[in-house]
C-alpha positions as CSV (number, residue, x, y, z in Angstrom):
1,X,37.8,146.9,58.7
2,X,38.7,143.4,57.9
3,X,42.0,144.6,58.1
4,X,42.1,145.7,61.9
5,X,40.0,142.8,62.8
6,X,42.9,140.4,61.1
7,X,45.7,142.3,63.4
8,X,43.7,142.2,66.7
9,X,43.2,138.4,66.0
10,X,47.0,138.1,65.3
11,X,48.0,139.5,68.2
12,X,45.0,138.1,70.5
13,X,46.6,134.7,69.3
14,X,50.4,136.3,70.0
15,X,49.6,137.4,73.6
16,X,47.6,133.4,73.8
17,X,50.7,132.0,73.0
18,X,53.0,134.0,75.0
19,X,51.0,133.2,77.9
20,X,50.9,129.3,77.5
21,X,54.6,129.4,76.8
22,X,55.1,131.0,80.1
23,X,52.3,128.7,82.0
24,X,54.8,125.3,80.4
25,X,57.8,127.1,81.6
26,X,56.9,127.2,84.5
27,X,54.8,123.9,85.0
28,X,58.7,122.3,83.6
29,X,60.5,125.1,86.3
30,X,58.1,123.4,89.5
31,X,58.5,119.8,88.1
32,X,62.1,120.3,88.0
33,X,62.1,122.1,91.3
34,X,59.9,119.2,92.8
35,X,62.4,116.4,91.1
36,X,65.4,118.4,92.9
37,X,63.5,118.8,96.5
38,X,62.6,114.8,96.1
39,X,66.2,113.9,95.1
40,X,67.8,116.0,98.1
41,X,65.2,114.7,100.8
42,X,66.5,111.1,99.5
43,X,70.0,112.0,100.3
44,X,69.9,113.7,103.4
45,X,67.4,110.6,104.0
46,X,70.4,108.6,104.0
47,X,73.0,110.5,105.7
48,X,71.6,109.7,109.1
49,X,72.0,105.2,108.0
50,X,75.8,106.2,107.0
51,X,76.6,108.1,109.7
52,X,75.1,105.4,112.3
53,X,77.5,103.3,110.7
54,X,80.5,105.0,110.5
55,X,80.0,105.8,114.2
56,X,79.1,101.9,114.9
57,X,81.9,101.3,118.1
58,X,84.3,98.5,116.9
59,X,83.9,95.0,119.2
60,X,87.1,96.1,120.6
61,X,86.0,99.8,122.3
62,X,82.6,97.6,123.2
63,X,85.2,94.8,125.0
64,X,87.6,97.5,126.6
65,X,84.2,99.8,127.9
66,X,83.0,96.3,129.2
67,X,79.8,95.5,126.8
68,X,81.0,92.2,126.1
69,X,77.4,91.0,124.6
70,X,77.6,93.9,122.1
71,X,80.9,92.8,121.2
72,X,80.1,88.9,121.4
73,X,77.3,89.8,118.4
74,X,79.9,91.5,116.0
75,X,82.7,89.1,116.9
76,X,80.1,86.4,115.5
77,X,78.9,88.2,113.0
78,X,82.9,88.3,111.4
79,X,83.1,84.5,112.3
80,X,80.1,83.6,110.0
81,X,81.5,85.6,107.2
82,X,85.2,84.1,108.0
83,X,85.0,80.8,110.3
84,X,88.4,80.1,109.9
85,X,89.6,83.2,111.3
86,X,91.2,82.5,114.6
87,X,91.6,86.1,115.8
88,X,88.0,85.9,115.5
89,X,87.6,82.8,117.3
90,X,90.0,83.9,120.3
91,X,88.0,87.1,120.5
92,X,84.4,85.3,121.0
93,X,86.7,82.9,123.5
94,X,87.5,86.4,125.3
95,X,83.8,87.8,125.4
96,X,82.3,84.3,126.9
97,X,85.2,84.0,129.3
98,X,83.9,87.4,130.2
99,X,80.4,86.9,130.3
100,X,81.4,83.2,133.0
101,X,80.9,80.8,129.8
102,X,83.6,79.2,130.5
103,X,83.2,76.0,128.5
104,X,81.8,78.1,125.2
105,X,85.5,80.3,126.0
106,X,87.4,76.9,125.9
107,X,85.7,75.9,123.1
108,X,86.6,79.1,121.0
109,X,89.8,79.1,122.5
110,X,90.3,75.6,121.1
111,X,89.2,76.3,117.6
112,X,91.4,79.4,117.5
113,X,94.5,77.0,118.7
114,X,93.3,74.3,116.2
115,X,94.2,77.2,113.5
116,X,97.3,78.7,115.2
117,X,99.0,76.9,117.5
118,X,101.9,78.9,117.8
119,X,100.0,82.2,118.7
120,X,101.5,82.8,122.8
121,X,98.1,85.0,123.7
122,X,96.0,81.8,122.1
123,X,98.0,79.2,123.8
124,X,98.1,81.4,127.1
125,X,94.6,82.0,127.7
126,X,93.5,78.1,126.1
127,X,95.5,77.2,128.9
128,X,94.2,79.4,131.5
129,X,91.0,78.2,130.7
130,X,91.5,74.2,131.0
131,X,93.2,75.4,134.1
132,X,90.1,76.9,135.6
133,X,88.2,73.0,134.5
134,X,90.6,71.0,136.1
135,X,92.8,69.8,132.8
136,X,95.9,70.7,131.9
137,X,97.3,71.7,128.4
138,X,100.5,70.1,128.8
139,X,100.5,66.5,130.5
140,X,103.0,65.8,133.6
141,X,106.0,64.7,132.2
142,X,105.7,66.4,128.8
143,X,108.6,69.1,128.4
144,X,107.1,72.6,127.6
145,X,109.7,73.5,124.2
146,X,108.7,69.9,123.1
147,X,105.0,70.3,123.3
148,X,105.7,73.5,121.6
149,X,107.2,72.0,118.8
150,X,104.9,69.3,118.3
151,X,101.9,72.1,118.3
152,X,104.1,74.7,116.5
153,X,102.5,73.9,113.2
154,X,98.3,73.6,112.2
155,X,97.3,70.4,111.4
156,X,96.3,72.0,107.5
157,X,99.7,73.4,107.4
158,X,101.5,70.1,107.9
159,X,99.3,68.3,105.3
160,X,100.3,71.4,103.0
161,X,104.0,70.6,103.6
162,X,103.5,67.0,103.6
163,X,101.8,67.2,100.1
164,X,104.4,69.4,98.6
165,X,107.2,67.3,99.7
166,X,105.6,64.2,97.6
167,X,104.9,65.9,94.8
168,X,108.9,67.2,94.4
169,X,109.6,63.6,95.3
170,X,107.5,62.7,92.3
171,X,109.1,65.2,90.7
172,X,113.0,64.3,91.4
173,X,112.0,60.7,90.5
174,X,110.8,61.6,87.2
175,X,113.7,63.8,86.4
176,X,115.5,60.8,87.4
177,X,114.1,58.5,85.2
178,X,114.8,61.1,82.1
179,X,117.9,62.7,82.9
180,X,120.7,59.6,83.8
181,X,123.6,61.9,83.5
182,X,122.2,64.1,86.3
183,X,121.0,60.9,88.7
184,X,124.0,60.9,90.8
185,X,123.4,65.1,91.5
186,X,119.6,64.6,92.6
187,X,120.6,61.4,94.8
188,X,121.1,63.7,98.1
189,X,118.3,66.2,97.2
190,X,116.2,62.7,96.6
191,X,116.9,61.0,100.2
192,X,116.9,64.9,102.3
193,X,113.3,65.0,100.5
194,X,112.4,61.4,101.8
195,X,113.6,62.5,105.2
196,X,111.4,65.6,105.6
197,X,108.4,63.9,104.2
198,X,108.9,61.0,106.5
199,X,109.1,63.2,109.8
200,X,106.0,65.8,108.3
201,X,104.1,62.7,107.5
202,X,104.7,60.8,110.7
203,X,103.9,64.4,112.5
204,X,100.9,65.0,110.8
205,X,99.6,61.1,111.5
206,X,100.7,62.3,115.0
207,X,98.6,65.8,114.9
208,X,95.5,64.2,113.4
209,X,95.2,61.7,116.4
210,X,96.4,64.8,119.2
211,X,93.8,65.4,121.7
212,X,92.2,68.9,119.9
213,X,91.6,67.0,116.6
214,X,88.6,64.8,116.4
215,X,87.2,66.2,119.6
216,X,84.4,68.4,121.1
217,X,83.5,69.9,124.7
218,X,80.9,68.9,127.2
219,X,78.6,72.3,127.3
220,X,76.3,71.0,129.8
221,X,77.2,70.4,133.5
222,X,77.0,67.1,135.2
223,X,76.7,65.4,131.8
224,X,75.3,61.8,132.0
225,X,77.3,59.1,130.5
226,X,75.5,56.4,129.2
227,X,76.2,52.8,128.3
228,X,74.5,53.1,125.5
229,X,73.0,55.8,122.7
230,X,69.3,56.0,124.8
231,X,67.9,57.1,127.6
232,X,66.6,53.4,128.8
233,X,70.7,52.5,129.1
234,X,72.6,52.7,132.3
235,X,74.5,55.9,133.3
236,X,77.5,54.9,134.9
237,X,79.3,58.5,135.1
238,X,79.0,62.5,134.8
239,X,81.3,64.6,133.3
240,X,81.1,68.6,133.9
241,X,81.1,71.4,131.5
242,X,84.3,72.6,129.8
243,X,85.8,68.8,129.6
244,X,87.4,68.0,126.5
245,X,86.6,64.6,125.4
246,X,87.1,63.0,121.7
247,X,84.7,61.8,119.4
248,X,85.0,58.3,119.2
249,X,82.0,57.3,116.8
250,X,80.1,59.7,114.2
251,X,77.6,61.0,115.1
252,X,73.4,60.6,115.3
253,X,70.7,62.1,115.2
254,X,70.1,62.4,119.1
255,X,73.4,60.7,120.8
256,X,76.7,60.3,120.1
257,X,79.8,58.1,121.6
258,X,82.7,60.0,123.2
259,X,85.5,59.0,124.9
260,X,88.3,60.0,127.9
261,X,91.9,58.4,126.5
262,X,93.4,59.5,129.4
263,X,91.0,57.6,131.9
264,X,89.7,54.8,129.0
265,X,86.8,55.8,129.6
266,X,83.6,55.5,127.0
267,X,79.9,56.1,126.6
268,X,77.2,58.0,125.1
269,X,76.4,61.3,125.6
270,X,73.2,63.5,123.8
271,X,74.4,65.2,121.3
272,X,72.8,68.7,122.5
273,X,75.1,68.3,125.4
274,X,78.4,68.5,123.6
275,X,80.2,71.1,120.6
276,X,82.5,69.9,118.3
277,X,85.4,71.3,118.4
């Protein structure tokens, strides 16, 4: 009697076990199911955030189909991450020449020639647009291939060149000094290396006093000139937006002293209503 009373206990306890085995095989079968449904809603979660961007227009389909603000935004967005772009800088020219800001256009048109002067569709529309203010990119008198020249190179570039140039002058000297038997070899290398660091130095000086450098445009029209930085001094003139005008003092907090070479004309000006080129 024990006997059958030990078996149906063993296998009471068997089919027990059997059946919590199969109740944690499947608890772990959901849980993983649930971990797999939670893991694919996550992805396809995402999909729609990659696709928006991968189908994000480009600024130039938004220029070409006309939305020049949309493009303006991404055209900025590039410029804050590379400011020294100037394809950058002659695309945000394009979008507020669009949009009639004409002196924000010349402005970014400026910048962009600042950084590549030789560029023709940079020097064509920077032109275009001092046209449409009244000024003029090359002066009466000035012969076009020798303005070219003189603006061929960046103003970084020729500092670059002129820096190099004095260091292998450095360098031919001391060579000089070490190696007698080779002096009267490195004598015409020595005065050709004088010579171009002469002219890039001289064209640099040149460059760094040229009308873009050091300079900054009036944004807001009929800008007061003032005899002095306040509001208490005389204004004896009014320049309009879009004129180019140098910087002839740094400048403060609220005002700042410009000046017109061309007419020798100076005065302050606030400096909300001017952007440094």
């Amino acid at each position: 009697m024990s006997n059958n009373l030990a078996r149906q206990y063993d296998l009471s306890r068997q089919r027990r076990e059997q059946r919590d085995n199969k109740q944690f095989f499947n608890c772990q079968t959901l849980k993983f199911s649930y971990n797999k449904l939670f893991l694919s809603f996550f992805i396809f979660s995402l999909l729609p955030m990659a696709s928006l961007k991968a189908i994000e227009p480009s600024p130039t389909e938004l220029y070409k189909n006309e939305k020049f603000d949309q493009a303006l935004t991404i055209y900025e967005r590039e410029n804050i991450a590379k400011p020294d772009n100037p394809y950058t800088l002659y695309n945000i020219g394009n979008c507020q020449f669009r949009m009639n800001n004409l002196s924000l256009s010349l402005l970014y048109y400026t910048k962009a020639f600042n950084l590549l002067p030789r560029n023709a569709d940079i020097r064509h529309n920077l032109e275009f647009a001092m046209n449409q203010t009244g000024q003029k990119l090359i002066q009466d008198g000035t012969p076009i291939l020798l303005h070219k020249i003189f603006y061929f190179f960046a103003l970084g570039e020729l500092k670059a060149m002129t820096y190099i140039l004095f260091w292998i002058l450095c360098l031919l000297l001391t060579v000089a000094i070490l190696k007698k038997d080779i002096r009267s070899k490195l004598w015409p290398i020595f005065i050709y290396s004088i010579a171009l660091f002469a002219v890039f130095f001289i064209w640099g000086t040149m460059r760094a006093n040229s009308r873009f450098e050091n300079a900054a445009i009036i944004i807001e029209s009929d800008t007061p000139i003032l005899s002095g930085p306040g509001k208490n001094f005389k204004t004896y003139a009014s320049l309009p937006a879009g004129r180019i005008v140098k910087i002839a003092d740094i400048p403060g907090s609220v005002y700042v002293q410009i000046g017109l070479p061309e007419k020798g004309l100076k005065g302050w000006v606030e400096k909300t209503d001017i952007k440094r080129i």
